[in-house]
Backbone as CSV, one residue per row, in Angstrom:
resi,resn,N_x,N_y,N_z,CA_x,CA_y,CA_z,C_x,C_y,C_z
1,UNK,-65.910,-131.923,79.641,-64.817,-132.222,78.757,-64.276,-130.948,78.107
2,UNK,-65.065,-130.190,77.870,-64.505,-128.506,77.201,-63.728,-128.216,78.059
3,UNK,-63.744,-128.107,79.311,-63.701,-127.134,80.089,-62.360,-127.436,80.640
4,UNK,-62.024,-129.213,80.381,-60.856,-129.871,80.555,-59.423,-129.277,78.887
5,UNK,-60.349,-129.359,78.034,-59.461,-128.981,76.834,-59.163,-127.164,76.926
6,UNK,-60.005,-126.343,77.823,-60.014,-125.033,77.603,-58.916,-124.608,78.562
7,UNK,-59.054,-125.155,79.960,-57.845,-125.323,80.649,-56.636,-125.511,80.363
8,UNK,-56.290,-126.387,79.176,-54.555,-126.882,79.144,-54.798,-126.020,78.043
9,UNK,-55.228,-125.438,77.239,-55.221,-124.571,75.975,-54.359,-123.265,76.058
10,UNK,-53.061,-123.034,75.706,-52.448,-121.471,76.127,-52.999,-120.487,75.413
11,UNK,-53.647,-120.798,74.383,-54.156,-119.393,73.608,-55.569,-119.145,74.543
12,UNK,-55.923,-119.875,74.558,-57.391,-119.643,76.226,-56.519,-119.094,77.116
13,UNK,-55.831,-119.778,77.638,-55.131,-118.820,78.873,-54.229,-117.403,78.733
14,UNK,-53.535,-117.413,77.725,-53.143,-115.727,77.496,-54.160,-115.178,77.368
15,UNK,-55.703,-115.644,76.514,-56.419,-114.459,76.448,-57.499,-114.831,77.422
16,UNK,-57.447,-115.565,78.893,-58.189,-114.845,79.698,-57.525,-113.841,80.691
17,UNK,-55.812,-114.683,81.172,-55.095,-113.798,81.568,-55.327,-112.043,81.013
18,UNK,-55.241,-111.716,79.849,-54.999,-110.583,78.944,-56.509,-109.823,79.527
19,UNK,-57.486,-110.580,79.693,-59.359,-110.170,79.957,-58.831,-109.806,81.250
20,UNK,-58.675,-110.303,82.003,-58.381,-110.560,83.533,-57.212,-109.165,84.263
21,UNK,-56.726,-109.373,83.566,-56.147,-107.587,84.060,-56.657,-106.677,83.639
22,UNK,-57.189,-106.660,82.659,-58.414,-105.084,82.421,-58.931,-104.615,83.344
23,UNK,-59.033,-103.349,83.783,-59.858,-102.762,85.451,-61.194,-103.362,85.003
24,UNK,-61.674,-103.181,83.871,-63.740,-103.418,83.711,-63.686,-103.724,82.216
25,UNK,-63.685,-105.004,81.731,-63.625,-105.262,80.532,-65.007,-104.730,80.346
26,UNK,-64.838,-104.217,79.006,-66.575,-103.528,78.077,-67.003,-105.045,78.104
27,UNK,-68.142,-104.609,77.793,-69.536,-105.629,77.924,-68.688,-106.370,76.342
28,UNK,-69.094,-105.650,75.081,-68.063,-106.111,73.667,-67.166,-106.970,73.869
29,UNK,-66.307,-106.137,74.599,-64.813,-107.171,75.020,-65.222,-108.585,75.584
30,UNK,-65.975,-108.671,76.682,-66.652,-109.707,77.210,-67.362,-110.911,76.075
31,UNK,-68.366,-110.061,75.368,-69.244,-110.534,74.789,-68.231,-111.587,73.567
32,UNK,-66.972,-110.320,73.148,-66.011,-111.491,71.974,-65.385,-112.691,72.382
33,UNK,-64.717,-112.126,73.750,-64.201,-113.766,74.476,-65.146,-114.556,74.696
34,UNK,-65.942,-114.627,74.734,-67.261,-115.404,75.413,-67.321,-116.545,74.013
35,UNK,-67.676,-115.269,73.063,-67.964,-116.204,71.847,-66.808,-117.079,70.827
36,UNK,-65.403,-116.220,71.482,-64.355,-116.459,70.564,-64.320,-118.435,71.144
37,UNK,-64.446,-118.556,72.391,-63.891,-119.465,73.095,-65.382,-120.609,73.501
38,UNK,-66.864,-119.998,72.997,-67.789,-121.048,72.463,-68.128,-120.958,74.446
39,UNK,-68.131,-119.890,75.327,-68.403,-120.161,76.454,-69.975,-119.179,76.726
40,UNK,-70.878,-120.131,77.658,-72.159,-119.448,77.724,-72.369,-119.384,78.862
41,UNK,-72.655,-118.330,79.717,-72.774,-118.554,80.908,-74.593,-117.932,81.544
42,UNK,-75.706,-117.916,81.296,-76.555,-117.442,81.708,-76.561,-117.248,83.139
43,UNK,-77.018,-115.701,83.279,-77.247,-115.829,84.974,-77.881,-116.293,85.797
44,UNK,-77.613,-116.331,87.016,-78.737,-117.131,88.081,-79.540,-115.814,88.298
45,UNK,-80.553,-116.583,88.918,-81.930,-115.203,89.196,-81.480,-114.414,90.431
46,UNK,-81.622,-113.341,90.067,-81.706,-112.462,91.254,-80.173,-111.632,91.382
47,UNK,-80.037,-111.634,92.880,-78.250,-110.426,93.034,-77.735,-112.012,92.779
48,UNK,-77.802,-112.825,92.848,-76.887,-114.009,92.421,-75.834,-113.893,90.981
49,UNK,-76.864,-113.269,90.176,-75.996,-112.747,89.041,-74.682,-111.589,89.036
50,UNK,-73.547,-111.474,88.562,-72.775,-110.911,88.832,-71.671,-110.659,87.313
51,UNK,-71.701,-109.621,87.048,-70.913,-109.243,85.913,-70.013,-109.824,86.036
52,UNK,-69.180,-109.908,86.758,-67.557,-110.709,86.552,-67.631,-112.354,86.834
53,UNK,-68.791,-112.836,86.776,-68.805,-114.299,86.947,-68.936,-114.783,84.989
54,UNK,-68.660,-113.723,84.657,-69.052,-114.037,82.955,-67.621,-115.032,82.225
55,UNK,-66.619,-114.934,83.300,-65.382,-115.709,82.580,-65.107,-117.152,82.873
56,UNK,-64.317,-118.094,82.566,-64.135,-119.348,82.911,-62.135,-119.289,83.024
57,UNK,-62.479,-119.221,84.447,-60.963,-119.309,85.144,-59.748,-120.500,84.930
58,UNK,-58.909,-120.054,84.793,-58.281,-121.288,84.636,-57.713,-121.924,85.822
59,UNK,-57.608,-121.352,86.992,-56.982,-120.656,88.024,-55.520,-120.923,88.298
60,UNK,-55.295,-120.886,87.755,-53.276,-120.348,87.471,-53.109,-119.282,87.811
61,UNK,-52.437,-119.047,88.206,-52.025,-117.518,88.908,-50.901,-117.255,87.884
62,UNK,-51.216,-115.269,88.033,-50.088,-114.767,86.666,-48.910,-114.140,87.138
């Protein structure tokens, strides 16, 4: 159900769009959207984990 309200949300989507063109958002930068927007993502074990799997897409294209 979040994930349905985080989707139609435009202030979520300008600021993942805004994350999303950065060449390498800082870990900080990461760490504030993460928390601004109440999203947790723990990694899976192993190379499964992946720095850029840390966001929640809206997938709209910009």
């Amino acid at each position: 159900m979040a994930w349905e309200y985080l989707r139609r949300d435009d202030e979520y989507r300008r600021s993942f769009r805004k994350m999303k063109t950065l060449p390498a958002p800082k870990p900080r930068g990461r760490k504030a959207f993460s928390k601004r927007w109440g999203l947790r993502f723990p990694c899976r074990s192993g190379a499964a984990c992946r720095p850029h799997a840390c966001f929640l897409d809206t997938g709209t294209l910009a």
